[in-house]
TORKOL-4160 file (C-alpha; in steps of 0.2 Angstrom, whole numbers, padded with zeros to 4 digits, m for minus):
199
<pt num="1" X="m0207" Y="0460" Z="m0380"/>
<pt num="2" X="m0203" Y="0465" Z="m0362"/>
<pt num="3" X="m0204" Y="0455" Z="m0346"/>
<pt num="4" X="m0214" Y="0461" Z="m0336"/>
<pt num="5" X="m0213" Y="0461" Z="m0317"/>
<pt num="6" X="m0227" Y="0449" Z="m0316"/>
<pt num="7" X="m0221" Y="0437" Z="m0327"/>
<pt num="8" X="m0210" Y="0426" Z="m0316"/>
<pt num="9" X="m0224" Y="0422" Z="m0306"/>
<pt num="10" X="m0235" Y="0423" Z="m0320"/>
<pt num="11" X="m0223" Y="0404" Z="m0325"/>
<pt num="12" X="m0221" Y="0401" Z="m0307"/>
<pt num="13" X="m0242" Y="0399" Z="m0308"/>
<pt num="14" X="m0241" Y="0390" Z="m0323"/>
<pt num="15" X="m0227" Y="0377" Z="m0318"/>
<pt num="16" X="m0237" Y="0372" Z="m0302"/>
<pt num="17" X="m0253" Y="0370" Z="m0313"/>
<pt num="18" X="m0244" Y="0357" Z="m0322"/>
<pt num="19" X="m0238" Y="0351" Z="m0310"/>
<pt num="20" X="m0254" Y="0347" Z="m0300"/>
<pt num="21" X="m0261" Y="0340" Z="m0315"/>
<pt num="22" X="m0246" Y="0329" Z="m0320"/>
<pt num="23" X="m0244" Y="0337" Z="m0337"/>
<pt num="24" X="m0227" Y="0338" Z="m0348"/>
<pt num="25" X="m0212" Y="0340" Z="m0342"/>
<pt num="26" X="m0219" Y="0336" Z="m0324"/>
<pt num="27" X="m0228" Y="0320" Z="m0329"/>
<pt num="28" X="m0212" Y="0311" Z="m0322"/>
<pt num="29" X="m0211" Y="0319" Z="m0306"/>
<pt num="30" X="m0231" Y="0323" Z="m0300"/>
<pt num="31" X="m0234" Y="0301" Z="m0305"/>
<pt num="32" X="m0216" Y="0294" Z="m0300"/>
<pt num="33" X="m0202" Y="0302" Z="m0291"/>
<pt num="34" X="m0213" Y="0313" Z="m0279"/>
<pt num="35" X="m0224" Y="0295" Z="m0275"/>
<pt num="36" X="m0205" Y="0285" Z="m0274"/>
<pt num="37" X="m0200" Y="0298" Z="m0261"/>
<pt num="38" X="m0216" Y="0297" Z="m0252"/>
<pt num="39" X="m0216" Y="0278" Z="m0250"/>
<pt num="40" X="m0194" Y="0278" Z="m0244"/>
<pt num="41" X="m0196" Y="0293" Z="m0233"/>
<pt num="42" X="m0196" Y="0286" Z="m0217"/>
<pt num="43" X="m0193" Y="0266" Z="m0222"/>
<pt num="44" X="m0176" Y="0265" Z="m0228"/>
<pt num="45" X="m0161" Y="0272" Z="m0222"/>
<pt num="46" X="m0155" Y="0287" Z="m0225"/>
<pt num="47" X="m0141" Y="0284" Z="m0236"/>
<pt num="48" X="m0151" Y="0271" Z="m0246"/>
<pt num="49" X="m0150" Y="0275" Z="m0266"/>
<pt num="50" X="m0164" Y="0277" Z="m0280"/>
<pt num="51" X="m0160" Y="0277" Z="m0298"/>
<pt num="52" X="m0177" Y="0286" Z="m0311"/>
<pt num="53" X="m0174" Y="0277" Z="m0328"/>
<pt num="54" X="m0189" Y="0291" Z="m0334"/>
<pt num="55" X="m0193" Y="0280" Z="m0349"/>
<pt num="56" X="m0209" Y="0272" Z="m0350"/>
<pt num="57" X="m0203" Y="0254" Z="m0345"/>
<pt num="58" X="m0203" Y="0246" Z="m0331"/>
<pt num="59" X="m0199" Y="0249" Z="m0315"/>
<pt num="60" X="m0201" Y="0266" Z="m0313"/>
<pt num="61" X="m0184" Y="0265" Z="m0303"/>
<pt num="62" X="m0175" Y="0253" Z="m0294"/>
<pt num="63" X="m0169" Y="0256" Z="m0275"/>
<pt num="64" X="m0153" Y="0253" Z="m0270"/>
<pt num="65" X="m0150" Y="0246" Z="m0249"/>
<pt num="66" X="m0137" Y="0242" Z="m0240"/>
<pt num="67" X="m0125" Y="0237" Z="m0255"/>
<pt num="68" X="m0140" Y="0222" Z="m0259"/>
<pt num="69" X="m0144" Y="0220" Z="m0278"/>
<pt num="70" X="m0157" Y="0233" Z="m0283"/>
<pt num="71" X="m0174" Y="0232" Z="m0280"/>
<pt num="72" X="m0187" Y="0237" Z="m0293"/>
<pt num="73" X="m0203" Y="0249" Z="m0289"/>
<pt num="74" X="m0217" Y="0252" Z="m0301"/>
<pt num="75" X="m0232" Y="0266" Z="m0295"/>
<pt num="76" X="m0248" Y="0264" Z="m0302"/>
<pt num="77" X="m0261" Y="0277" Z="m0297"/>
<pt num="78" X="m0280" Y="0273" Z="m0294"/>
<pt num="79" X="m0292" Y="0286" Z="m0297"/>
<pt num="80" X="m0281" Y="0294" Z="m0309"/>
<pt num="81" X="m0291" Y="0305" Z="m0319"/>
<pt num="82" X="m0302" Y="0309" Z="m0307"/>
<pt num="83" X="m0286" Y="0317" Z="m0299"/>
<pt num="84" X="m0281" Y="0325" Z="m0314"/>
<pt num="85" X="m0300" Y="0332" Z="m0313"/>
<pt num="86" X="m0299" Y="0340" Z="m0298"/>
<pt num="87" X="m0281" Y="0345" Z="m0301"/>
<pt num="88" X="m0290" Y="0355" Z="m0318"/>
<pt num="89" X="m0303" Y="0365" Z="m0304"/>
<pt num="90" X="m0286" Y="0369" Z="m0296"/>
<pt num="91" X="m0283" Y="0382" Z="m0311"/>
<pt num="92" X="m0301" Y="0392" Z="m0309"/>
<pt num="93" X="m0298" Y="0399" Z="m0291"/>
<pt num="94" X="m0314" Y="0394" Z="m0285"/>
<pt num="95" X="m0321" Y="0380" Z="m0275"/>
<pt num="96" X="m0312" Y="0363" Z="m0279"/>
<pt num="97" X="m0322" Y="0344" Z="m0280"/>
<pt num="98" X="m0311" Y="0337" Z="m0268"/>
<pt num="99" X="m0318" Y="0319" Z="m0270"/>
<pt num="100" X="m0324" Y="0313" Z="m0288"/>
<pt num="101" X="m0328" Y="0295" Z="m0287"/>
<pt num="102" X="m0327" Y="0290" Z="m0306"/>
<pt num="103" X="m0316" Y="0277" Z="m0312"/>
<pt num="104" X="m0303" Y="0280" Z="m0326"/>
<pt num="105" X="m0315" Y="0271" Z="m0339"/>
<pt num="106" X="m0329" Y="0283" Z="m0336"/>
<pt num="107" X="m0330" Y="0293" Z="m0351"/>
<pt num="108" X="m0322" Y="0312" Z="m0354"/>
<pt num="109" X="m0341" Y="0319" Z="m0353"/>
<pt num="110" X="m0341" Y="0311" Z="m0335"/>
<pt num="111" X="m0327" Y="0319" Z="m0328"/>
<pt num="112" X="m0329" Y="0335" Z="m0338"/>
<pt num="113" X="m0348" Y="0335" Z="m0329"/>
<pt num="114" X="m0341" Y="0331" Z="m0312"/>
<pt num="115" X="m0328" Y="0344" Z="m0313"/>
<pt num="116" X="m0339" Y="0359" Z="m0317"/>
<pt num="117" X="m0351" Y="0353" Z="m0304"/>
<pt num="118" X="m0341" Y="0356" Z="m0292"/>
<pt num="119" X="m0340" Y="0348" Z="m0272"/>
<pt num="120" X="m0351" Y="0338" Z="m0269"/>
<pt num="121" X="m0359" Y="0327" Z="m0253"/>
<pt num="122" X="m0353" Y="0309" Z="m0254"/>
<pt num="123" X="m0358" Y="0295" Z="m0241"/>
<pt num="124" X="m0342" Y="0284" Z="m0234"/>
<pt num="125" X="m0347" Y="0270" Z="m0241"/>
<pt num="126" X="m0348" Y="0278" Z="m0259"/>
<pt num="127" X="m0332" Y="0284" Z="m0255"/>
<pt num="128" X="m0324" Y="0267" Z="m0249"/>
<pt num="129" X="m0331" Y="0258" Z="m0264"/>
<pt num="130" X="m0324" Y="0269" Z="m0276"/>
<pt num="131" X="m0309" Y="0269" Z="m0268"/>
<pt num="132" X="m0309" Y="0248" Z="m0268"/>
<pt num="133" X="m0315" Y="0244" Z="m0286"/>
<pt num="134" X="m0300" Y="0258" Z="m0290"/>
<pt num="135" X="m0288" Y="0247" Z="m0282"/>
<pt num="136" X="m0295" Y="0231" Z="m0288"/>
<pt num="137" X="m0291" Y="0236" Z="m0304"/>
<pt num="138" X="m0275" Y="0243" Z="m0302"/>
<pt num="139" X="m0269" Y="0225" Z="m0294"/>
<pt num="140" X="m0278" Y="0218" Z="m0308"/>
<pt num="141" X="m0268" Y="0227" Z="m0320"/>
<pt num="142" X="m0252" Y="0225" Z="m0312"/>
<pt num="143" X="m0251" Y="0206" Z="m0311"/>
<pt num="144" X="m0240" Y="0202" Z="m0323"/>
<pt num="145" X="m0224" Y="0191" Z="m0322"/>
<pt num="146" X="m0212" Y="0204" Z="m0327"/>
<pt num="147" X="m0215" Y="0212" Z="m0309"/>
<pt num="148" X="m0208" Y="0197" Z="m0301"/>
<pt num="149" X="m0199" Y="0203" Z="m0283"/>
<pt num="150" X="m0202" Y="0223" Z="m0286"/>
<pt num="151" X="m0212" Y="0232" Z="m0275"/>
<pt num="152" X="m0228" Y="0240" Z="m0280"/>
<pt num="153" X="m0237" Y="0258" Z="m0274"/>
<pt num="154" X="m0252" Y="0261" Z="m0276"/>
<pt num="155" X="m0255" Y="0279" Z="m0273"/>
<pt num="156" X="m0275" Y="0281" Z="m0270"/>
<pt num="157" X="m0284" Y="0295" Z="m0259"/>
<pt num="158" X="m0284" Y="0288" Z="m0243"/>
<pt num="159" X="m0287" Y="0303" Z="m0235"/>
<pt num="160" X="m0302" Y="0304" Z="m0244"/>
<pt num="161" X="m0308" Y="0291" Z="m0229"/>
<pt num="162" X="m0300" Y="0294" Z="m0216"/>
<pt num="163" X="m0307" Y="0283" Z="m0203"/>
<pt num="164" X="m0306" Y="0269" Z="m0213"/>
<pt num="165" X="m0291" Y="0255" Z="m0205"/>
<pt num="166" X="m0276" Y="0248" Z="m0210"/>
<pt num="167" X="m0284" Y="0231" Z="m0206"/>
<pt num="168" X="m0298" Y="0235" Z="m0216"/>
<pt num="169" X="m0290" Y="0239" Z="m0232"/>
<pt num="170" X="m0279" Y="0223" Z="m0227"/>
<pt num="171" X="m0295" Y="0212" Z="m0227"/>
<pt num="172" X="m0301" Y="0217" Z="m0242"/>
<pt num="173" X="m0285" Y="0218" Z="m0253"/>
<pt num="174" X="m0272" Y="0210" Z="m0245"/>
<pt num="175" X="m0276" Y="0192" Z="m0252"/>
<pt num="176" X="m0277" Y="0198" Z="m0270"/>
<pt num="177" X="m0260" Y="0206" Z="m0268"/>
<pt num="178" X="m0252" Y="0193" Z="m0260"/>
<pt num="179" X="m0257" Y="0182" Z="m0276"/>
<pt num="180" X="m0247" Y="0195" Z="m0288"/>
<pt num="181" X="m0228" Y="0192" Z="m0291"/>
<pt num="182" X="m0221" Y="0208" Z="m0282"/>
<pt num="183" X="m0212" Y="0205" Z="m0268"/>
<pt num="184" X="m0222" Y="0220" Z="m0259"/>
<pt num="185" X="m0239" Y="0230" Z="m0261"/>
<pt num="186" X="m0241" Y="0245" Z="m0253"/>
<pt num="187" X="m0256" Y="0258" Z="m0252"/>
<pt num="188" X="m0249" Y="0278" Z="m0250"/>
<pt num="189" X="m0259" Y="0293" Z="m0251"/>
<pt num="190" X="m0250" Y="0304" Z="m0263"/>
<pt num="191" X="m0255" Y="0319" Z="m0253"/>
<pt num="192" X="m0239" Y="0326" Z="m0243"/>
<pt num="193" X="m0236" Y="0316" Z="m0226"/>
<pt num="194" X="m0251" Y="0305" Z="m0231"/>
<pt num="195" X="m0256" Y="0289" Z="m0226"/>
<pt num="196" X="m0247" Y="0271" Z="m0231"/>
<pt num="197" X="m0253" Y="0253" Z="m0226"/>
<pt num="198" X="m0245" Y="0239" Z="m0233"/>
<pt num="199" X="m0255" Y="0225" Z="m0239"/>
């Protein structure tokens, strides 16, 4: 068959879709090499060094400073599905759910359901709780001894409560990650330039 003009973009379209939504061959780079680059950019020098292992053991890659011995990083995302959700809406052209507050055990029905619904008002505190019990979990899940000294990132929406501190967050988390065996816990939105607190 011929290749149309169109069809270029017509991959091009499809590639970002997948992208968005973390699926395939873009699984790797949506959940741990764009997140790792976030979280350095900025922090480390420069001519500082990261190595992707892009198998599904830990740590998702290891950072390499100033000639020190590597330093591992696992990224865990809260709220994942509910940002493969509104990555979904992404596809249909119209308006997108820019906030879903359900948490990666709610069932396929749910999300489906909140998906299709569309935007949606929701309070700050909604909003801020979801967020929390999202990262709770996250910390739960990651506190296992074969993290000992990594650094952990969290990517979660911040930017989904904007006018919520860096001490706040702090407060709330920073004593449950501080009881995990990473060396570091850091908070980073994974939308472009998006916000990072460390707790």
């Amino acid at each position: 068959a011929a290749v149309g003009a169109d069809q270029p973009m017509h991959l091009a379209q499809a590639d970002l879709q997948a992208y968005r939504e973390g699926r395939g061959a873009w699984k790797k780079l949506h959940d741990e090499v764009v997140a790792v680059g976030h979280f350095l950019d900025g922090r480390y020098p420069e001519d500082s060094r990261v190595r992707f292992p892009l198998d599904d053991q830990p740590p998702d890659a290891w950072l390499m400073v100033d000639g020190e011995p590597p330093v591992g990083i696992e990224v865990t995302a809260a709220l994942a599905r509910a940002g493969h959700e509104v990555a979904k809406s992404m596809a249909g052209g119209g308006a997108v759910p820019g906030f879903i507050g359900l948490q990666d055990n709610a069932t396929s029905q749910q999300f489906t359901a909140a998906r299709v619904r569309g935007r949606v008002l929701h309070s700050k505190k909604g909003i801020d709780a979801a967020i929390d019990n999202a990262i709770t979990a996250r910390l739960s899940a990651k506190d296992q001894q074969k993290f000992t000294e990594q650094i952990l990132v969290i990517t979660v929406p911040l930017g989904s409560s904007p006018d919520r501190s860096a001490q706040e967050l702090q407060a709330r988390h920073g004593a449950k990650a501080a009881a995990l065996p990473f060396s570091e816990v850091h908070l980073l939105d994974p939308a472009r330039r998006g916000r990072h607190v460390q707790l």
